[in-house]
Structure formats: structure tokens, C-alpha cells
DRENBA-583396 format. One record per atom (N, C-alpha, C): residue number from 1; y, x, z; atom name. Coordinates in pm, 1 decimal. Atoms other than C-alpha are relative to their C-alpha. Layout:
// DRENBA-583396
{NUM; {Y; X; Z}; "CA"}
...
// end
This chain:
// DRENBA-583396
{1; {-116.8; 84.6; 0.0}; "N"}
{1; {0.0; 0.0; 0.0}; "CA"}
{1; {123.2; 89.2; 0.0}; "C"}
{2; {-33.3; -128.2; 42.5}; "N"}
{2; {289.5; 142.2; -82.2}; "CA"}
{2; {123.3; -15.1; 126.5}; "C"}
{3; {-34.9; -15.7; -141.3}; "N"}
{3; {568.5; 235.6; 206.8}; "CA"}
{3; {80.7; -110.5; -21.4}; "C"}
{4; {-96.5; 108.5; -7.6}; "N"}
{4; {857.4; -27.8; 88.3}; "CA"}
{4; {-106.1; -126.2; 100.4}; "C"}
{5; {32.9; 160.3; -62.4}; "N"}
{5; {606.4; -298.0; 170.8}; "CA"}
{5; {-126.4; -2.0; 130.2}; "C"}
{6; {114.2; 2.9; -103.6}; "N"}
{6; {372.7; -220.4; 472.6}; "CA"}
{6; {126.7; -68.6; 80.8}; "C"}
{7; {-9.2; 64.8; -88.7}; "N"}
{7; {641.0; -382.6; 660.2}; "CA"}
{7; {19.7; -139.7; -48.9}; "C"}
{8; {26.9; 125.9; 46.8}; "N"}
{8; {747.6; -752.6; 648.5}; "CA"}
{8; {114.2; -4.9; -131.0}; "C"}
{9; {-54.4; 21.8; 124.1}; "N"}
{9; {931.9; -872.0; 358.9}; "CA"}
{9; {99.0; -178.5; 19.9}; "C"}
{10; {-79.1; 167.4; 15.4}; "N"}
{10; {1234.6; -1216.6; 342.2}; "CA"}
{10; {51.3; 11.7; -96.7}; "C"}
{11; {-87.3; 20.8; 56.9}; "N"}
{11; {1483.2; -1325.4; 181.5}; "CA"}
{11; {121.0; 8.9; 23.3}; "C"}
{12; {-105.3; 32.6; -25.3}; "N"}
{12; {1840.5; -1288.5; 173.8}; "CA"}
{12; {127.2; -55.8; -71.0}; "C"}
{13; {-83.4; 51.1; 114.1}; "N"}
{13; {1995.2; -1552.4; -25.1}; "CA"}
{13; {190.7; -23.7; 45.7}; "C"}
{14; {-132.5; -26.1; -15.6}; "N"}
{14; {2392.2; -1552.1; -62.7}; "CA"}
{14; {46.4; -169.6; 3.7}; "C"}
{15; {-7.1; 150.6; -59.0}; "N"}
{15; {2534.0; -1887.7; 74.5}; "CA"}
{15; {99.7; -72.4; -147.2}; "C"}
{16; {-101.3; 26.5; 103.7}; "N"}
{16; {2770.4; -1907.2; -230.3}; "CA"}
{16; {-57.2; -10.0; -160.0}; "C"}
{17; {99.6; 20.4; 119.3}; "N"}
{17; {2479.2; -1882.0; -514.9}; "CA"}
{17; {-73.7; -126.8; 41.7}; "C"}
{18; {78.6; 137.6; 44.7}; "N"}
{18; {2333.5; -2174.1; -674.7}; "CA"}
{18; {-129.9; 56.8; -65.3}; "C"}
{19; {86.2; -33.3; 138.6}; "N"}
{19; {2005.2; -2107.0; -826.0}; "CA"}
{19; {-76.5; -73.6; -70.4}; "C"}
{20; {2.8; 133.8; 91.6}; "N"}
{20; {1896.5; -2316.3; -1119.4}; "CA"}
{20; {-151.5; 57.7; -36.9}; "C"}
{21; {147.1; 12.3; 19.0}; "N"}
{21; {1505.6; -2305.4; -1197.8}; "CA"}
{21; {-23.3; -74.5; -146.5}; "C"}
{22; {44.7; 86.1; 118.7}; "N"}
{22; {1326.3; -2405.0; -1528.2}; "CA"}
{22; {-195.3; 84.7; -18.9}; "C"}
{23; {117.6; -8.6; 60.9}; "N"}
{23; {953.0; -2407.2; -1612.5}; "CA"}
{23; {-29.6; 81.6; -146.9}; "C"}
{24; {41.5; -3.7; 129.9}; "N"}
{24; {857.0; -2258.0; -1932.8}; "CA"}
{24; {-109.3; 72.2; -32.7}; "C"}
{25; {65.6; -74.7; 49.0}; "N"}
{25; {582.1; -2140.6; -2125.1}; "CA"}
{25; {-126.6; 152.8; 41.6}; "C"}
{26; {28.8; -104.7; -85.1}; "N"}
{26; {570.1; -1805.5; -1991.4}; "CA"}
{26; {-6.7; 25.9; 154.2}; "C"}
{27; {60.1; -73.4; -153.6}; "N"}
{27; {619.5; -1837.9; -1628.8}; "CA"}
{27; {156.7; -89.3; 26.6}; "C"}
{28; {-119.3; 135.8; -43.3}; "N"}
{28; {1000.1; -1990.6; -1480.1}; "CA"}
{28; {78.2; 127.6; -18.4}; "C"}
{29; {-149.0; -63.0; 2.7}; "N"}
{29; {1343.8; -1874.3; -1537.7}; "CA"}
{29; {75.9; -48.7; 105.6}; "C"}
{30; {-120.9; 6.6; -87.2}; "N"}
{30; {1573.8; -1840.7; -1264.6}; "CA"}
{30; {120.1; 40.4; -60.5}; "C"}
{31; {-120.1; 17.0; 17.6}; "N"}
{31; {1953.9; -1860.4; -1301.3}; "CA"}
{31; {53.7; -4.6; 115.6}; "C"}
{32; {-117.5; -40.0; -129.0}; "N"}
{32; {2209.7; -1730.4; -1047.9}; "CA"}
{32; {98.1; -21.6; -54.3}; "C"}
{33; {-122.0; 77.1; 36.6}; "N"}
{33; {2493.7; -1953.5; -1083.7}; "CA"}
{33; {114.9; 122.3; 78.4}; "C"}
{34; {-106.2; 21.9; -38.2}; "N"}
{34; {2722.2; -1717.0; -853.6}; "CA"}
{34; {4.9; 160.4; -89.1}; "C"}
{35; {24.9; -96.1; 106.8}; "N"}
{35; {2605.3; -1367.7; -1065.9}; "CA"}
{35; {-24.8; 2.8; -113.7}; "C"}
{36; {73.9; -18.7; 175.9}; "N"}
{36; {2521.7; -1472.1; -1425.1}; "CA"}
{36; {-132.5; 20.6; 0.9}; "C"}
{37; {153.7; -66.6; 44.0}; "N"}
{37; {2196.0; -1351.5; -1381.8}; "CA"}
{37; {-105.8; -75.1; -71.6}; "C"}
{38; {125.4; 116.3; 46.8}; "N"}
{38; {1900.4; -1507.3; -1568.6}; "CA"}
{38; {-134.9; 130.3; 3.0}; "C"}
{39; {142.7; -81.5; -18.3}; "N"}
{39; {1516.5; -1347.4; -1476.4}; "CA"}
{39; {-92.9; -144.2; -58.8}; "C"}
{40; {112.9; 93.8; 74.8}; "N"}
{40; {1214.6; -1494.0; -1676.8}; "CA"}
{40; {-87.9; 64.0; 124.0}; "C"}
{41; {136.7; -90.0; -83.3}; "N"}
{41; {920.7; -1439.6; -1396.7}; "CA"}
{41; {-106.1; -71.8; -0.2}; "C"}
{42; {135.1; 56.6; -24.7}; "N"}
{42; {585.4; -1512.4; -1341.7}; "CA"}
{42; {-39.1; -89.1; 94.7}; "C"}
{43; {23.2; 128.1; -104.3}; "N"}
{43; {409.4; -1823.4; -1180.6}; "CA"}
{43; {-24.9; 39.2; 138.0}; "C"}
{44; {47.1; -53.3; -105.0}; "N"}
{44; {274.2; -1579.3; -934.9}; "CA"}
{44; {184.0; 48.0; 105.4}; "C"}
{45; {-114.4; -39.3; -62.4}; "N"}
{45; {638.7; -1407.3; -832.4}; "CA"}
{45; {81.5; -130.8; 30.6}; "C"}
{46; {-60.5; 183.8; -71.2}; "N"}
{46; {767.7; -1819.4; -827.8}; "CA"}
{46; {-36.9; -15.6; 156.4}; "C"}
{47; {49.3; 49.0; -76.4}; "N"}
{47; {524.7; -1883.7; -601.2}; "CA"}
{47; {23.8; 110.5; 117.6}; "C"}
{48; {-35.0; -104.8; -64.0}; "N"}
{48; {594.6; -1550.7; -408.4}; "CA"}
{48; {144.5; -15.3; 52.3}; "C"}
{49; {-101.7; 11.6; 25.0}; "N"}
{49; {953.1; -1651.9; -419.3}; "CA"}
{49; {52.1; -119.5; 127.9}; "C"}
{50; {35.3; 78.2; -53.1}; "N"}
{50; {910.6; -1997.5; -282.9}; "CA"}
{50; {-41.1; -5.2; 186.6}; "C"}
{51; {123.7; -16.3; -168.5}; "N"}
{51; {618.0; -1882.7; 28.3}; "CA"}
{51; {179.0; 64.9; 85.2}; "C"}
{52; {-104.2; -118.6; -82.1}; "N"}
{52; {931.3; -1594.4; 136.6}; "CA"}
{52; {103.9; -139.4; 55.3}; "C"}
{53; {-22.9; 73.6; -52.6}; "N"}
{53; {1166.9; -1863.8; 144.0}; "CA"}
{53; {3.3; -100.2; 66.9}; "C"}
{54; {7.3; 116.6; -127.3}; "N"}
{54; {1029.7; -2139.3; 305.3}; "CA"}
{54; {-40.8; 14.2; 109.6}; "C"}
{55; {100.9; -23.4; -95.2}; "N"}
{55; {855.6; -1958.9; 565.5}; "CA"}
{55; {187.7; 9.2; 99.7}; "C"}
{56; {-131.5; -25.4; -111.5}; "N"}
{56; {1110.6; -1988.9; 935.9}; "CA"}
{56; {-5.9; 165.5; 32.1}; "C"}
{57; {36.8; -124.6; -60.2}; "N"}
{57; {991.2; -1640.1; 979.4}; "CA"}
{57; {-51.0; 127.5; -128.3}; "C"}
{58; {80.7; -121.1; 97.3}; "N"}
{58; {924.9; -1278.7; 761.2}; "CA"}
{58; {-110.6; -15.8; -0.3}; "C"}
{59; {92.9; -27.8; 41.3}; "N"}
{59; {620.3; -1279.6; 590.2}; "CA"}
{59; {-59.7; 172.9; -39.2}; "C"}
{60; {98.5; -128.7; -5.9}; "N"}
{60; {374.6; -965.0; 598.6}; "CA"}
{60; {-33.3; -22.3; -166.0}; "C"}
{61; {67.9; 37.2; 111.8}; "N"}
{61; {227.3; -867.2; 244.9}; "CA"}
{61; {-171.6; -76.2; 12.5}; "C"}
{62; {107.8; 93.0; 2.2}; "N"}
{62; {-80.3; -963.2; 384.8}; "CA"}
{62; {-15.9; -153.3; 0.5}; "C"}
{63; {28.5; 138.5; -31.9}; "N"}
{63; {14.1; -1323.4; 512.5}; "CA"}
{63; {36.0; -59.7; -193.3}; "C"}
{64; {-37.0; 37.1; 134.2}; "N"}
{64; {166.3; -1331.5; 119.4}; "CA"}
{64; {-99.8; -20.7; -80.5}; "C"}
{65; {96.4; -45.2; 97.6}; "N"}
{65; {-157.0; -1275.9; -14.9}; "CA"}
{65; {-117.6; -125.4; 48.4}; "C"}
{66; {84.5; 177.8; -1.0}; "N"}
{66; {-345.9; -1557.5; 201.1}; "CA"}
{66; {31.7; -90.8; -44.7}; "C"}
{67; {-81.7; 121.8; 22.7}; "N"}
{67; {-83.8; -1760.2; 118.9}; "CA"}
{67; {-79.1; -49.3; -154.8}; "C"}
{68; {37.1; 26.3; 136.7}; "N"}
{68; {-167.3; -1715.7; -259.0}; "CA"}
{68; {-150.7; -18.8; -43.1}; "C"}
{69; {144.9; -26.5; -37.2}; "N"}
{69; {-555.1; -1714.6; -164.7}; "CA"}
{69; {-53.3; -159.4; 34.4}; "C"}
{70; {32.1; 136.3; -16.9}; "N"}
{70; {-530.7; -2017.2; -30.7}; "CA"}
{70; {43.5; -88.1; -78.7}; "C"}
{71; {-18.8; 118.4; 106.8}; "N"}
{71; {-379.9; -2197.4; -332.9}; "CA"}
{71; {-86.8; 18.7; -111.3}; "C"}
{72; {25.7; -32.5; 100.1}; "N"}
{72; {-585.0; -1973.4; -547.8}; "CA"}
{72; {-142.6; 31.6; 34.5}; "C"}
{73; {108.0; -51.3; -114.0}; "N"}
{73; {-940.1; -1977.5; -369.3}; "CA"}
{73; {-142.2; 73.3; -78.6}; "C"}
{74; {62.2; -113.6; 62.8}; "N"}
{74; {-1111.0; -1817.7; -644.0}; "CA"}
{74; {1.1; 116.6; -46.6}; "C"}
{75; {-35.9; -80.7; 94.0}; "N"}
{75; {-902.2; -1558.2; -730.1}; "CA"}
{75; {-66.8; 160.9; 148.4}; "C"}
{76; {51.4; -147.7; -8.1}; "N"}
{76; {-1049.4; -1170.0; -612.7}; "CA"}
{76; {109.4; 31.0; 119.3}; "C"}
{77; {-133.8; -33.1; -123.1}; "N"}
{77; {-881.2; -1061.9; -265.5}; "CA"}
{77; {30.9; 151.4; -32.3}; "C"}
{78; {-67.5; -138.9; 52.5}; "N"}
{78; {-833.1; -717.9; -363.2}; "CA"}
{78; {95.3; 42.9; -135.6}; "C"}
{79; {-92.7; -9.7; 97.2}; "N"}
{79; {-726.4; -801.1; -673.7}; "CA"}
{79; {142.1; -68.1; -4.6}; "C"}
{80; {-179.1; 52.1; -110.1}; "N"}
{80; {-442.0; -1013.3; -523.2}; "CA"}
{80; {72.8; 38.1; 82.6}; "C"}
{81; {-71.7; -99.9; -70.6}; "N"}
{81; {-360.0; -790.3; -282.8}; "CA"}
{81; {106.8; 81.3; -77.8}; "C"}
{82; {-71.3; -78.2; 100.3}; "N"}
{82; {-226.9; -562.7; -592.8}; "CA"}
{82; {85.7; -65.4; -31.3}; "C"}
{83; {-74.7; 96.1; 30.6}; "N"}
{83; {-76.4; -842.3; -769.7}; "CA"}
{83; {126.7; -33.6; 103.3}; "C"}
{84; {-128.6; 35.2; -70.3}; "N"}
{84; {125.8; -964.4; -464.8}; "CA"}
{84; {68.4; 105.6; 22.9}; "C"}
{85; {0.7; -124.1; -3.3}; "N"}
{85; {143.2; -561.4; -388.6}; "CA"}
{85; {163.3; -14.7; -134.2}; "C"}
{86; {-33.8; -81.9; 101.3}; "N"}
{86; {333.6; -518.6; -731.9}; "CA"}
{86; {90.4; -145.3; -33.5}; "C"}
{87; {-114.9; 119.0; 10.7}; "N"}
{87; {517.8; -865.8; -752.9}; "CA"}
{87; {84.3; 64.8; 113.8}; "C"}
{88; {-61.2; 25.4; -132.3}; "N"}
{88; {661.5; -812.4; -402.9}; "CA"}
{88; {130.1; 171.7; -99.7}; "C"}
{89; {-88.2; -167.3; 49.9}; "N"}
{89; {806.6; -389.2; -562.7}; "CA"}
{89; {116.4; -91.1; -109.1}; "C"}
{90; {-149.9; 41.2; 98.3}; "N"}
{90; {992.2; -609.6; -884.3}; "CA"}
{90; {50.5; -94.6; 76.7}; "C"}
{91; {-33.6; 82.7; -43.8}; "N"}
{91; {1088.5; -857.4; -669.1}; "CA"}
{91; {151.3; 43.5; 99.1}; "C"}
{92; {-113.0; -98.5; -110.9}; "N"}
{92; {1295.1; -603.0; -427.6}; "CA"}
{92; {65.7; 59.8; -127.6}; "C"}
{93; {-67.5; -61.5; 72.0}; "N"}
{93; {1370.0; -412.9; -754.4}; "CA"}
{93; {115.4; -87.4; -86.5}; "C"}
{94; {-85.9; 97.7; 73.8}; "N"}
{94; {1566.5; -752.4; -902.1}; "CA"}
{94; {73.8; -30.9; 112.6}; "C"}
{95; {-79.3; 52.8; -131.1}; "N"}
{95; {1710.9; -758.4; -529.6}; "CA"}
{95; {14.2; -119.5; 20.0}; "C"}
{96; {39.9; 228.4; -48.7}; "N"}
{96; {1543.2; -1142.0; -457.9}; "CA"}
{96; {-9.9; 27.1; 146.6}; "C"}
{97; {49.9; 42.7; -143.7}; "N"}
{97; {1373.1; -1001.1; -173.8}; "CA"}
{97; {74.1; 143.9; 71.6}; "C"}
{98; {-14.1; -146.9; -28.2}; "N"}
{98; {1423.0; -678.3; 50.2}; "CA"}
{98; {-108.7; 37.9; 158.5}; "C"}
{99; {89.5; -23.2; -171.9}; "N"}
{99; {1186.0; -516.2; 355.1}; "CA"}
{99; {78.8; -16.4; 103.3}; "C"}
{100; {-51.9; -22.5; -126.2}; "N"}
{100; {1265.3; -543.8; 679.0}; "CA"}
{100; {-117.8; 39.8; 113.9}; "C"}
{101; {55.0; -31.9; -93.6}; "N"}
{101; {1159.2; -430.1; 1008.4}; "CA"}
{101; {12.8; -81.4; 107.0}; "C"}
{102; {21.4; 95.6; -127.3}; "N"}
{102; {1067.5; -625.9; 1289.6}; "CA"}
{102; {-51.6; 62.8; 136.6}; "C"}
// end
């Protein structure tokens, strides 16, 4: 695991951004009404996106990975581990999410 994410992981959304959501094709587009921004991402980083924010409390990469385990109850736990592993790195690298320490 790599060091950014052995600890927990939130969110820190800006009280003054809107963000606008759309389904498509490939996976969902977000839109940051207060930056311009537009990101095309994957159903998996949605759903990664979603767990961070609704949770009252930082999520661990591990609890991220039951999370997605338990919607996804066939999918390979090691191989989801990576996946959330490597969503969670672009996710900090598009500055959605960021580590923290607890």
C-alpha cells in the first residue's frame, strides 16, 4: 500500500462549489460549478466519491474496499484492494479527496 494512503482518507468539499453530476457511457462526469472543472471518472471512483462523502467519519482504504465488496460481492478482494488502492492516488491527484491523520 502505498504511504499517501495507509492512513484514512475524506473529503474536503468547498462550501461555495456546486457540483453537477451526469451519467454517461463511460463512467460520470463531474462539473465544479465554482472552478470550471469538468473530470470524466469511473463508476468505481463515483462510487468511491460518494462512500468518502457520506460517511460522518474518515474512511480507511480498507473500510473503502468493504464498502465496494459489499456492493460488489463477487468481485476479487485483492483485486479491489488495488483498484480502490489506485482510484483513491487519482482521486487525491484531481484534489477530490486528501489523507489525513487521525
Amino acid at each position: 500500500m502505498s504511504q499517501l494512503f495507509r492512513s484514512m482518507v475524506r473529503v474536503e468539499p468547498r462550501a461555495e462549489a456546486e457540483i453537477l453530476w451526469k451519467e454517461v457511457d463511460e463512467g460520470w462526469i463531474r462539473f465544479d460549478t465554482f472552478s470550471g472543472t469538468t473530470l470524466l471518472l469511473s463508476p468505481l471512483a463515483r462510487f468511491v466519491l460518494s462512500a468518502i462523502d457520506e460517511s460522518a467519519e474518515a474512511l480507511s482504504p480498507a473500510q473503502i474496499v468493504e464498502l465496494v465488496l459489499a456492493e460488489e460481492g463477487d468481485a476479487d478482494p485483492a483485486d479491489c484492494f488495488v483498484e480502490v488502492e489506485s482510484t483513491l492516488q487519482i482521486l487525491s491527484g484531481a484534489e477530490l479527496i486528501e489523507p489525513c491523520r487521525l
